[in-house]
C-alpha positions as a Python dict, from the first residue, in 0.01 Angstrom:
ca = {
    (1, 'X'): (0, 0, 0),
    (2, 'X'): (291, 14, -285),
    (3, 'X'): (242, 236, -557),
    (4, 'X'): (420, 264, -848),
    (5, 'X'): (680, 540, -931),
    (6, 'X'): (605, 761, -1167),
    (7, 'X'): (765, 721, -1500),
    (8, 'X'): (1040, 988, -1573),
    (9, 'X'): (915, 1219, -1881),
    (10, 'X'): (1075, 1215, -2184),
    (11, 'X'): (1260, 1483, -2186),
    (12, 'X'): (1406, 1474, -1864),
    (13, 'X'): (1551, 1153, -2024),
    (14, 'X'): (1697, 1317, -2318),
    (15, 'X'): (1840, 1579, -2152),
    (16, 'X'): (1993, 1372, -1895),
    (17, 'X'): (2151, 1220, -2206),
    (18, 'X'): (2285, 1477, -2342),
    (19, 'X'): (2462, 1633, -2065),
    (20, 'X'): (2622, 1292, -1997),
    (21, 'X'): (2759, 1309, -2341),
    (22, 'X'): (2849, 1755, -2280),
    (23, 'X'): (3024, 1636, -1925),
    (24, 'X'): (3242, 1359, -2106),
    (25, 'X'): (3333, 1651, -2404),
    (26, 'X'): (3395, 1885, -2126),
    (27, 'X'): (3636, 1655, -1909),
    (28, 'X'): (3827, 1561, -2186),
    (29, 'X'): (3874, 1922, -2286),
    (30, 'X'): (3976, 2071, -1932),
    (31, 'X'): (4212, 1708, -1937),
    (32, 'X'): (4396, 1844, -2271),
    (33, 'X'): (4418, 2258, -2138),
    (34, 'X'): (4562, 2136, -1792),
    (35, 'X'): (4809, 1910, -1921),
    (36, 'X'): (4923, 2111, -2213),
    (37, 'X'): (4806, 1832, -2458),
    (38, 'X'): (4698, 1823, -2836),
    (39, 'X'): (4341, 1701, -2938),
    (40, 'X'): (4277, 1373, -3109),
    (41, 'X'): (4292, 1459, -3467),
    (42, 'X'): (4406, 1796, -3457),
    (43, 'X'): (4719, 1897, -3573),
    (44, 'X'): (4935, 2223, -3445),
    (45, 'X'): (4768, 2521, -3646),
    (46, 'X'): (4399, 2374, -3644),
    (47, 'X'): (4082, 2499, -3542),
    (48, 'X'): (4122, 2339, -3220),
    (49, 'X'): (4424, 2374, -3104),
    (50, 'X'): (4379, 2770, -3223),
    (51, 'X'): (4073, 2818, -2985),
    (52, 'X'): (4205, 2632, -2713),
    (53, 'X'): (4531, 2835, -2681),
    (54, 'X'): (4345, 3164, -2648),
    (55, 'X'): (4254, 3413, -2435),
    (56, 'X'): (3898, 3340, -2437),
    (57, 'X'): (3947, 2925, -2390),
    (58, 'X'): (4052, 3037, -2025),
    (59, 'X'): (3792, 3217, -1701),
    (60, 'X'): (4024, 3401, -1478),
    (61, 'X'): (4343, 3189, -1551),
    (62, 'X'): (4191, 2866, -1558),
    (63, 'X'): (4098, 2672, -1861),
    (64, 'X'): (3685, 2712, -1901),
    (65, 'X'): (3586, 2386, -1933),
    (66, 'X'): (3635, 2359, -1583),
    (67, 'X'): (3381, 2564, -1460),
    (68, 'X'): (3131, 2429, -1793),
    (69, 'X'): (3233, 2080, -1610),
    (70, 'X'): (3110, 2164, -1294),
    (71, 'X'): (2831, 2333, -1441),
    (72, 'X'): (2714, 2035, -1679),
    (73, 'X'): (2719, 1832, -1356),
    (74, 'X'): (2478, 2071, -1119),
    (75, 'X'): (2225, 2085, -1375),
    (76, 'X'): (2236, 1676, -1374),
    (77, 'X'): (2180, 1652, -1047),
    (78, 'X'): (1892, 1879, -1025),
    (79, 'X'): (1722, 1665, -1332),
    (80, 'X'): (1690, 1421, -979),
    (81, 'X'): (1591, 1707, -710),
    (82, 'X'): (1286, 1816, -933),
    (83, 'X'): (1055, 1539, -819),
    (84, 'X'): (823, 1580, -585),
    (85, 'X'): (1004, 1598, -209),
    (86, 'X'): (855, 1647, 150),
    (87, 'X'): (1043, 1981, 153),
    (88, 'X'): (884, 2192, -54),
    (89, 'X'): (1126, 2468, -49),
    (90, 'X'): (1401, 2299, -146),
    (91, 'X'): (1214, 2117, -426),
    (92, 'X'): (1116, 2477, -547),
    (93, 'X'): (1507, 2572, -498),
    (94, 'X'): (1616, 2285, -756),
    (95, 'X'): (1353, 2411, -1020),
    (96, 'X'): (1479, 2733, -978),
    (97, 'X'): (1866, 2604, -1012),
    (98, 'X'): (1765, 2409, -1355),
    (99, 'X'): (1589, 2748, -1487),
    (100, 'X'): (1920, 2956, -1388),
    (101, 'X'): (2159, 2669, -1520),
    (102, 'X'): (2002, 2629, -1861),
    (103, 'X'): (1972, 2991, -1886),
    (104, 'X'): (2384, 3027, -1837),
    (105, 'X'): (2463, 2719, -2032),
    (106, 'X'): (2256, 2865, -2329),
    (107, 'X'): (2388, 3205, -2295),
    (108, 'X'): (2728, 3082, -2266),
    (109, 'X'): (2723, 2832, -2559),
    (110, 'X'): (2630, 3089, -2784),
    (111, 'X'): (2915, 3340, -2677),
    (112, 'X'): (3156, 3032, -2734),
    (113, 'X'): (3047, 3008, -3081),
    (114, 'X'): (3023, 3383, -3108),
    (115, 'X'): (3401, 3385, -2988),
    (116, 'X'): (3493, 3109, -3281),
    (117, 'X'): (3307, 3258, -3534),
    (118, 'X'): (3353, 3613, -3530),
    (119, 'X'): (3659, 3676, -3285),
    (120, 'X'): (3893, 3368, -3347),
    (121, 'X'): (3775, 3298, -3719),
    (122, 'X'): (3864, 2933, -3617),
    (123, 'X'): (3628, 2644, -3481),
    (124, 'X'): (3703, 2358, -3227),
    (125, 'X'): (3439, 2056, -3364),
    (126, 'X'): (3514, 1912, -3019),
    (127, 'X'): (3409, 2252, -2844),
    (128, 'X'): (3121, 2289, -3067),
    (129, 'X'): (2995, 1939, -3011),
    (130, 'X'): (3008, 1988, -2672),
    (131, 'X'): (2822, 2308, -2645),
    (132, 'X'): (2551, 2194, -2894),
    (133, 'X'): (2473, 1864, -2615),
    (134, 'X'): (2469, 2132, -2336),
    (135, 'X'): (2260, 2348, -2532),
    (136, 'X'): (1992, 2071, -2667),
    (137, 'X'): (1980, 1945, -2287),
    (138, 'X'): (1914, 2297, -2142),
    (139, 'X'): (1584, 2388, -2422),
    (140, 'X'): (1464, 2023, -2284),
    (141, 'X'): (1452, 2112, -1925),
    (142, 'X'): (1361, 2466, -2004),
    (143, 'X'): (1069, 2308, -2225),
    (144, 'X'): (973, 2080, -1927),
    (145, 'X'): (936, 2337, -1704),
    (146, 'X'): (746, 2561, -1927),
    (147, 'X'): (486, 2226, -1980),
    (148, 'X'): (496, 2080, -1658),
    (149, 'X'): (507, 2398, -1369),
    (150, 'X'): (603, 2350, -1058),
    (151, 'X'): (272, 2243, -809),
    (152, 'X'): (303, 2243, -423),
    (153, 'X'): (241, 2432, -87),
    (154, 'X'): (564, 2633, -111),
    (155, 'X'): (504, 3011, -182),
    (156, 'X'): (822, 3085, -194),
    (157, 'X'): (875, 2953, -561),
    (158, 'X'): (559, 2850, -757),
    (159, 'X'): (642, 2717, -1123),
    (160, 'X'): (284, 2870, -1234),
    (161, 'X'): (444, 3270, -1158),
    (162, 'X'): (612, 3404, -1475),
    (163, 'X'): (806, 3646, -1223),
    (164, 'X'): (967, 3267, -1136),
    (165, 'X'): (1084, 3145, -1404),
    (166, 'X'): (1239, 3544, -1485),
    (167, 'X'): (1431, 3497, -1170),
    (168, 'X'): (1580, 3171, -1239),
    (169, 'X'): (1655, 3341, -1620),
    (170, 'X'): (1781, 3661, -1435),
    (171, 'X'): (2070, 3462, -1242),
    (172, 'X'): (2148, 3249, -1564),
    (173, 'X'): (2271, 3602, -1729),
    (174, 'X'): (2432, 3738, -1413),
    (175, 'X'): (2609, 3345, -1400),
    (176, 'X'): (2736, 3458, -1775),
    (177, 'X'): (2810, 3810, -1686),
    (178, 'X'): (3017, 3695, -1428),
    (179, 'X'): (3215, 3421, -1699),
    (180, 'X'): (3239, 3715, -1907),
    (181, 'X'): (3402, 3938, -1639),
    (182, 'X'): (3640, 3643, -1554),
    (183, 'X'): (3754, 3637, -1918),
    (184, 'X'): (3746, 4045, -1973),
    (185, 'X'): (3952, 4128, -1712),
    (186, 'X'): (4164, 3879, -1569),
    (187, 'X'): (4363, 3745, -1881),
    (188, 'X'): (4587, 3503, -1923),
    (189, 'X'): (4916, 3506, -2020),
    (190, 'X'): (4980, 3277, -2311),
    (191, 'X'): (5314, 3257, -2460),
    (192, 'X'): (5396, 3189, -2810),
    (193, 'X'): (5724, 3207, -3012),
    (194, 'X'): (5763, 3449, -3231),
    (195, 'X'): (6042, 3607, -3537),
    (196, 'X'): (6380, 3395, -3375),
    (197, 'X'): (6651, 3691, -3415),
    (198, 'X'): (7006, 3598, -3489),
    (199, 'X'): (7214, 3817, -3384),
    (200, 'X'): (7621, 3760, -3484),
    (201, 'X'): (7924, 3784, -3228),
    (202, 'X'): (8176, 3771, -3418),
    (203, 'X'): (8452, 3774, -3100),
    (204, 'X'): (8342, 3481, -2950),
    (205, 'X'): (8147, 3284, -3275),
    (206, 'X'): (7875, 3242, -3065),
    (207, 'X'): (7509, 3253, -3199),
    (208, 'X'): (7313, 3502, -2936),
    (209, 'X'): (6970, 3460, -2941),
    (210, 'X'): (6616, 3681, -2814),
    (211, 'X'): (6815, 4001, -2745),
    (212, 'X'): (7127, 3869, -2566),
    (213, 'X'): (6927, 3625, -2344),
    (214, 'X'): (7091, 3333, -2538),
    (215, 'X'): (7463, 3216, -2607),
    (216, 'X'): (7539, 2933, -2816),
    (217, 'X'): (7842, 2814, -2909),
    (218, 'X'): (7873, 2584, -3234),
    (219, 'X'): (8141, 2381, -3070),
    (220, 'X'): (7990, 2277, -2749),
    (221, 'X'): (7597, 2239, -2902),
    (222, 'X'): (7465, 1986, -3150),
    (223, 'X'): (7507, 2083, -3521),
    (224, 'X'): (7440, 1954, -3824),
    (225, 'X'): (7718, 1966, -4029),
    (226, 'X'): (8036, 2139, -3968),
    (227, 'X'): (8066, 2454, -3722),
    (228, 'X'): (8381, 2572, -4015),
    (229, 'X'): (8159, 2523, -4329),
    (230, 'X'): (8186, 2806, -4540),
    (231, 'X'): (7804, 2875, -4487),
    (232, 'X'): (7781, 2900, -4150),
    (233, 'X'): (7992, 3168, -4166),
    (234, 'X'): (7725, 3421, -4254),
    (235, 'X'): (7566, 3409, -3896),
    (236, 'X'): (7894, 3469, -3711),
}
């Protein structure tokens, strides 16, 4: 006898949509902080480029995105691993990993924009376009598992037990506390250039640069204009 497959729900559908759209913002973010790039359409000095060179755009030296990518793509998967299975205990152990991963993503979205708003004072559209996908994806499942519990033999995780879903909530924070500790107290070092000091030597007419670490001599470097002119003088 063939029977048809049940239809996916709604929301399942959306959400599946917008973490597609979250994992594509995500790649091409981690693609930019690896390889030292600039963002489409942003300048040096803009929002983006601001966020993404800071302390807080990185989780114990690497750039975050990474580990949003990877988590964008776990709670895809288990979008599949909800439906009914033969194994009972491991379909009650991918409810339990969509609770805990839209819990996190949640939780850490709103950080991010916590971070932009109130640490940074600067906002990366691209960032928050990315988290707002992740974030309307997570209430979806979240929603569908609040409408549509969990049913089946297994007792050790029944969708119909608040105490459940609290667990699967409980290791969504201790996911963030653990991307806050990574940020906290392993940080990055970022290098920027700051005041450039000129410094004169007159015996040599070299230009020494960052506290000695530099030499340069106006004959053997590329000038404009002549090393003898008059004002040039005033840095030897």
């Amino acid at each position: 006898m063939i029977t048809n497959p049940t239809p996916t729900p709604p929301k399942i559908l959306l959400a599946r949509a917008c973490l597609l759209i979250a994992i594509a913002g995500a790649s091409y973010l981690a693609a930019v902080s690896l390889t030292k790039g600039a963002v489409a359409g942003c300048g040096p000095g803009s929002g983006c480029s601001e966020v993404l060179a800071s302390r807080w755009a990185y989780w114990f030296g690497i750039p975050v995105s990474v580990p949003a990518l990877a988590g964008y793509i776990a709670l895809l998967v288990t979008t599949w691993r909800v439906a009914p299975a033969p194994h009972a205990q491991k379909h009650g152990m991918a409810w339990l990993a969509m609770v805990a991963l839209s819990a996190m993503v949640i939780v850490a979205a709103l950080w991010f924009v916590f971070v932009q708003y109130a640490i940074l004072g600067k906002w990366c559209r691209f960032c928050l376009a990315t988290h707002a996908c992740a974030i309307a994806a997570s209430v979806c499942l979240l929603h569908f598992v609040s409408r549509h519990p969990r049913r089946g033999p297994s007792p050790t995780w029944d969708g119909h037990r608040p105490a459940s879903v609290g667990l699967g909530i409980g290791l969504g924070i201790l996911g963030f506390a653990v991307l806050i500790a990574g940020q906290v107290l392993v940080k990055k070092r970022l290098y920027g250039l700051g005041e450039l000091a000129v410094q004169a030597a007159s015996s040599s007419h070299q230009l020494v640069l960052f506290n000695g670490r530099f030499a340069l001599d106006p004959g053997e470097v590329p000038v404009l204009g002549s090393a003898s002119a008059p004002e040039f003088a005033k840095f030897r």
